[in-house]
TIRO-940758 format. One record per residue (C-alpha): residue in one letter; x, y, z. Coordinates in steps of 0.001 Angstrom, whole numbers, padded with zeros to 6 digits, always signed. Layout:
<nodes>
aXYZ...
</nodes>
This chain:
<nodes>
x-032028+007158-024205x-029763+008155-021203x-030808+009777-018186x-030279+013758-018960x-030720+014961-015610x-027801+017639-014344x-027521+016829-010813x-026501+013162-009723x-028403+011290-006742x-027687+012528-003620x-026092+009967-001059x-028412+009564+001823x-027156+009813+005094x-027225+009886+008459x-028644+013806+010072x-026274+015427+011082x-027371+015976+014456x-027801+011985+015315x-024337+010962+013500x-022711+013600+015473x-022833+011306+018484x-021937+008055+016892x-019601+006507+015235x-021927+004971+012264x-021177+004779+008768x-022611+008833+007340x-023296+007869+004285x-025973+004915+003756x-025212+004049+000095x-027382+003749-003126x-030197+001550-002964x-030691-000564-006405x-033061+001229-008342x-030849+004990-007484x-027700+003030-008955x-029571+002005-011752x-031064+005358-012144x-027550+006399-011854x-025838+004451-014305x-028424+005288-016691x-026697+009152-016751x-023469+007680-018106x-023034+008438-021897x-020677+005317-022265x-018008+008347-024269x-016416+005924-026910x-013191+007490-025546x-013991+007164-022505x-011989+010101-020734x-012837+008873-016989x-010709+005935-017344x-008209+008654-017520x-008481+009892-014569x-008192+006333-012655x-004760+005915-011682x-005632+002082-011175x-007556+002038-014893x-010954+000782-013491x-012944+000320-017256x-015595+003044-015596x-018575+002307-018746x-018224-000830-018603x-018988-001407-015212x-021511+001285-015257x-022976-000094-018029x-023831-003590-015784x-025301-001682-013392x-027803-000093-015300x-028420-003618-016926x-029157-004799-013132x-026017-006794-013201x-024104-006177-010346x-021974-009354-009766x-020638-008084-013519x-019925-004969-012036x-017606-006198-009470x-016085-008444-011251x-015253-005642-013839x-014052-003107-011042x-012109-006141-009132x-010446-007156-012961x-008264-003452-011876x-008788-002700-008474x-008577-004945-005044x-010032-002521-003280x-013446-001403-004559x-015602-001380-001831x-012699+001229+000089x-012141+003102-003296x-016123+003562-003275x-015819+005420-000073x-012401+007454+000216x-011282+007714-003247x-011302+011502-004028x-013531+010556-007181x-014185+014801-007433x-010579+015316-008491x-009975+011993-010556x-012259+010100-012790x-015350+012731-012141x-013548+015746-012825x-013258+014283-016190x-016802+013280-016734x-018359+014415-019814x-021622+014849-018160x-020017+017528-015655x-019476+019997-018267x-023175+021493-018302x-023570+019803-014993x-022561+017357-011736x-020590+014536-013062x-021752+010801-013106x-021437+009599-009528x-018604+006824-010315x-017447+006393-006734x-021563+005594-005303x-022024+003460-008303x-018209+001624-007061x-019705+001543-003520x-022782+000134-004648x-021842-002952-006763x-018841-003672-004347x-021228-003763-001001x-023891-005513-003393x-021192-008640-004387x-019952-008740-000964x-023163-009415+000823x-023847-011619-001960x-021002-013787-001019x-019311-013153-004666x-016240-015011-004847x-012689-013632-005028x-010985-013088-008467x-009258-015835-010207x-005316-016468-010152x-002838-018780-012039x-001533-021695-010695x+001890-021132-008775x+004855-019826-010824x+007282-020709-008396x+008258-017167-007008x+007949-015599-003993x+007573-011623-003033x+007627-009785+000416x+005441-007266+000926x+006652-004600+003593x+003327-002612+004741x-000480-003824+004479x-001544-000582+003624x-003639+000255+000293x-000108+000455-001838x+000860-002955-000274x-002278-004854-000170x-002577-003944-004054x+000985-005357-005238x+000202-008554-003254x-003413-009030-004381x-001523-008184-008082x+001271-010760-007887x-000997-013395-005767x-003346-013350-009053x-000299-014212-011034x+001005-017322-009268x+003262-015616-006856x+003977-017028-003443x+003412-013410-001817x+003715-012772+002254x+003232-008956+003843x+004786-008188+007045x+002854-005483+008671x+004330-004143+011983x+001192-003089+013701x-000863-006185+015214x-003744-005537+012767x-003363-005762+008973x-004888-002868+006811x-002540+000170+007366x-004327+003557+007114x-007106+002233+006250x-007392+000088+009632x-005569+003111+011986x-005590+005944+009908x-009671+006667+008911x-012638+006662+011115x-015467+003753+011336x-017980+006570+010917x-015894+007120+007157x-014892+003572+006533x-015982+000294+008727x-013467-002008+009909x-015172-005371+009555x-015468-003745+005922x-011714-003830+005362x-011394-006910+006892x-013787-008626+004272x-011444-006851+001409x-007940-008310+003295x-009783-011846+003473x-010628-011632-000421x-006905-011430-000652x-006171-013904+001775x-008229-015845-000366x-005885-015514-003466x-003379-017144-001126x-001470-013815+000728x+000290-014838+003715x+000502-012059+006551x+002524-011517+009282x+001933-008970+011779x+004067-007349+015043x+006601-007308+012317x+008385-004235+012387x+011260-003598+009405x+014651-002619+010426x+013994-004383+013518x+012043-007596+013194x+013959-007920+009314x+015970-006261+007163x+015474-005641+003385x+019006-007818+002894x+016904-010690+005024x+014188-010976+003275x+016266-010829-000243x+017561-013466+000889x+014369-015814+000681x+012694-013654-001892x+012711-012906-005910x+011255-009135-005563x+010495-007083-002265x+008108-004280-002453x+008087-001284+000458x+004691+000009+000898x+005426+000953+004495x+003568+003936+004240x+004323+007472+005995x+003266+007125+009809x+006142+008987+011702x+004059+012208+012776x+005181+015848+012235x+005007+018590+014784x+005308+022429+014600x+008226+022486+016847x+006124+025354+019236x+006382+025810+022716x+004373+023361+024437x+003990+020605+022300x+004695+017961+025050x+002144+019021+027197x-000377+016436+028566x-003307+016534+025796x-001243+017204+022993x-002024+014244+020714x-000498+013519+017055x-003621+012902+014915x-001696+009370+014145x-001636+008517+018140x-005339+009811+018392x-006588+008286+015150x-004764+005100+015903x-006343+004825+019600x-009680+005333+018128x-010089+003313+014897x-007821+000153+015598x-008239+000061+019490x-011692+001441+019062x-011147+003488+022423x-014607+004845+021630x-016037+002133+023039x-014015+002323+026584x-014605+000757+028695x-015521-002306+026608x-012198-001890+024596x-009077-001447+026979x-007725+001168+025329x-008464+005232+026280x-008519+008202+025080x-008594+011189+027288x-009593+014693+025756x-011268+017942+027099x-014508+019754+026514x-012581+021982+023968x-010132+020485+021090x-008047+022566+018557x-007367+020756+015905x-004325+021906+013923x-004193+021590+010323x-006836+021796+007091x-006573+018532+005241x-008440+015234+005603x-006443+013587+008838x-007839+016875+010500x-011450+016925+009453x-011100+013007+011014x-009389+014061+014087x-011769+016750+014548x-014889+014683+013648x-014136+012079+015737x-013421+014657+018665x-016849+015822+018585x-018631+012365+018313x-016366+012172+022003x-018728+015546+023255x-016316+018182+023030x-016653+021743+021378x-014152+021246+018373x-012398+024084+016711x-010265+023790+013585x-007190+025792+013046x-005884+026634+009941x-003370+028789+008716x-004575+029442+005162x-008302+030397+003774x-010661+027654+003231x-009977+027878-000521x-006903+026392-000134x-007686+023937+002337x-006435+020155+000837x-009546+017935+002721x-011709+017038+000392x-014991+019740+000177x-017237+016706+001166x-015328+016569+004665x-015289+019945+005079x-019111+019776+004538x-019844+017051+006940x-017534+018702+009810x-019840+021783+009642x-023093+020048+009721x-021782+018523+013036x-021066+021761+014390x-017043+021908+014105x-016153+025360+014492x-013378+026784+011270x-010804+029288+012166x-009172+030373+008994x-006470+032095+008692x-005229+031561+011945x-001270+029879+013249x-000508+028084+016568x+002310+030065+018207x+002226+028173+021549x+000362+025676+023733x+000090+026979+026822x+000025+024824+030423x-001238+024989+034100x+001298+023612+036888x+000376+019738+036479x+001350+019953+033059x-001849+019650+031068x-002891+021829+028338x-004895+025102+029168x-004963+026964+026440x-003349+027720+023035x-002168+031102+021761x-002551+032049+018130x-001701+034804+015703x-004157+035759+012519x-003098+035191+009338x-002577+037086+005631x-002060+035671+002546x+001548+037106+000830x+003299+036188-002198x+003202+032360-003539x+005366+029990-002338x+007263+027785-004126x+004447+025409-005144x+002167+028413-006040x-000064+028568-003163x-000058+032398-001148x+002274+032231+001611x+000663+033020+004649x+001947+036077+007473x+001745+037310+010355x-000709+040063+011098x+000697+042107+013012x-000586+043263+016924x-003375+040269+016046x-002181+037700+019243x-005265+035772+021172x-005783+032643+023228x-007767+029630+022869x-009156+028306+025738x-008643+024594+025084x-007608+021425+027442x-006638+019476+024213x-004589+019594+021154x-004851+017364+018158x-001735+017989+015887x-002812+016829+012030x+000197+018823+009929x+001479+015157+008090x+003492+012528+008664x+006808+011438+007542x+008640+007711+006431x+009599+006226+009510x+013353+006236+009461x+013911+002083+010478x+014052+000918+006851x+016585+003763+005462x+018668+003240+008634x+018604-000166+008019x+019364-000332+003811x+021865+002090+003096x+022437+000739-000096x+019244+001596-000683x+018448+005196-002354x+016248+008132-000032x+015095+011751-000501x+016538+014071+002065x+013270+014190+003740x+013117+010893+004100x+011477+008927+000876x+012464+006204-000728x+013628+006847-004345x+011518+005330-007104x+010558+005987-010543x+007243+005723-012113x+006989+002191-012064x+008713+001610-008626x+011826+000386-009393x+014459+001782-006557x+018039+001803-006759x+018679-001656-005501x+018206-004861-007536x+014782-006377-007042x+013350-003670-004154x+010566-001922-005165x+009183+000839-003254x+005676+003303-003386x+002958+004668-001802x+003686+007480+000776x+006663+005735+001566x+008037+007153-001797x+005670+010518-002175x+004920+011121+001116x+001352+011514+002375x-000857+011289-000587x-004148+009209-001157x-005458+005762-000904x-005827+005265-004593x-002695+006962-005497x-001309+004244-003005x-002906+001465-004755x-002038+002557-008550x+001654+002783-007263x+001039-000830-005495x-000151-001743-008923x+002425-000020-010573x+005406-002309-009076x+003754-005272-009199x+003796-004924-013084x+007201-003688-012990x+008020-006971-011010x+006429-009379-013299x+007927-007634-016257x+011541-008106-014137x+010741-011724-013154x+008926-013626-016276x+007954-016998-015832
</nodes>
């Protein structure tokens, strides 16, 4: 008889008040028995309609179902059959939008928590030492993965476990992507995605870093020496308002700031090399996830953080979890509220940051209310730093580079549902194709082209 409670186990966590001022994981994970009490909610639906709402297919009941029979090296095994990335997926996958939101169990209550249970077995195998999935023996062709991000580590880990000779080129000096630069320690720990690149290193991935495309290689070069090239170089080419003021001293990207941070871990200066200088007051612009990071990470540095946002919290894109934990650490909310200048003092450094309140008009063009002006409604912020987190763009080196090969005017890569671009044997996705999206959305498009490649390139 299955567990019939309504509410799922709570995560525990760090208080707020302590994690505030370090950069420690917040949430502690499920201890055995709560995943097994856990898994013992699942139904195990014969149709199983949370598989549906993987876009990497993970068999959800069946690896639930180990769990609750205190099997958790079968659990990873069964999450790693579909998805390189568990132990990440457990932590940043919006699981409230995707294979939750189609629980059965969330109907006449919360959902089965999929994503802890994920967590769980994946940080259970890997301090077990549980070793890495199997692959054929060599097939004889090779692949080039542009990008080590979650869509590029995915088609490598996918083509590696089919025999393929597979080698990323990743132009930062660190492998991982986003996931290394992009999201904070206190969210996701490094020497955690490390273990998951080594797994794949395992399977035989070759990776080459300081390797910039369009400057380091071209798509024609690596053709060249290649049966199949996949793009996964991600979207990491910031975008501003274009306001008055914007290249002030303390006006940070939320890439440049998040990328200081996580992957040069200038939290720990001076024992890391790398700074990061901010004020006792930070706006941070914007209302999705990169800005609950930015602005999360600006208060664990001791300042007064205030988020701006131009819309009401209802349509806010961060996931409602974030936007939880950044109030419990004190982040102050401004909804409703537009940057119309950053204002600065004679040296050039940021003193302040004028702002206009906000309405909600008519929809725009994707449905959500278009926010106005209201009128005679003008005030300052008194800040010394300003974190812009407003998305990022393609960076322009590969189109520049490929003309033969096919872009969106704002940049993208064409591709179509199974990453196939306009030039023979490139494939292209992740939010190098959408734009900024997810980290499993990355990873089902990684997985997406790598069975579009095999299907292209039999043995």
């Amino acid at each position: 008889m299955p567990n019939m409670s309504l509410v799922k186990h709570a995560m525990p966590e760090q208080d707020p008040a302590v994690r505030a001022g370090n950069f420690k994981e917040v949430a502690l994970g499920y201890t055995r028995e709560i995943a097994m009490e856990e898994a013992d909610r699942c139904l195990h639906c014969k149709n199983s309609p949370c598989v549906s709402g993987c876009p990497v297919n993970v068999p959800i009941p069946d690896f639930i179902a180990a769990i609750r029979e205190g099997d958790m090296e079968k659990a990873y095994r069964i999450i790693r059959s579909q998805n390189a990335l568990p132990a990440i997926c457990g932590r940043v996958c919006p699981q409230e939008s995707q294979c939750e939101s189609k629980c059965v169990r969330g109907i006449k209550g919360e959902p089965v928590a999929i994503g802890r249970l994920e967590r769980f077995a994946a940080d259970t195998a890997m301090a077990a030492g549980t070793a890495a999935a199997e692959k054929k023996a060599p097939c004889g062709k090779k692949a080039a993965v542009i990008g080590s991000g979650p869509a590029g580590l995915t088609c490598a880990g996918e083509l590696a476990k089919a025999g393929w000779d597979v080698t990323i080129y990743e132009a930062l000096h660190t492998a991982g992507g986003v996931l290394m630069y992009g999201i904070p320690e206190f969210r996701l720990p490094k020497a955690l995605v490390s273990r998951e690149i080594a797994s794949l290193k395992n399977l035989g991935v070759n990776i080459v870093t300081n390797a910039v495309a369009g400057k380091a290689f071209t798509v024609y070069e690596l053709l060249e020496d290649n049966d199949a090239v996949f793009i996964g170089s991600g979207a990491g080419l910031p975008n501003f308002q274009k306001i008055p003021g914007e290249n002030l001293c303390g006006v940070y990207s939320a890439n440049e700031f998040l990328t200081r941070l996580n992957l040069m871990k200038a939290y720990t200066f001076p024992e890391h090399d790398t700074p990061v200088k901010i004020g006792k007051h930070v706006a941070v612009i914007g209302g999705g996830n990169v800005a609950m990071d930015a602005a999360r990470c600006a208060k664990r540095l001791g300042a007064e953080v205030t988020i701006v946002y131009r819309r009401s919290e209802k349509e806010m894109p961060a996931r409602a979890e974030e936007v939880h934990h950044a109030r419990e650490e004190g982040i102050i909310f401004r909804m409703l509220t537009a940057p119309t200048s950053i204002e600065g003092d004679e040296a050039g450094f940021v003193k302040g940051m004028k702002c206009i309140e906000m309405q909600l008009g008519e929809p725009d063009e994707r449905g959500r209310r278009r926010p106005v002006p209201v009128p005679g409604s003008e005030f300052e912020l008194p800040v010394e730093t300003v974190i812009v987190a407003i998305g990022n763009s393609p960076n322009p080196l590969i189109k520049k580079t490929t003309p033969d090969l096919p872009t969106e005017k704002w940049g993208g890569i064409q591709a179509d549902e199974m990453g196939r671009t306009g030039m023979k044997h490139v494939y292209a996705g992740g939010d190098a194709v959408t734009g900024a999206a997810t980290v499993i959305l990355a990873m089902g498009a990684g997985k997406k082209a790598a069975a579009a490649i095999l299907e292209d390139h039999p043995d």
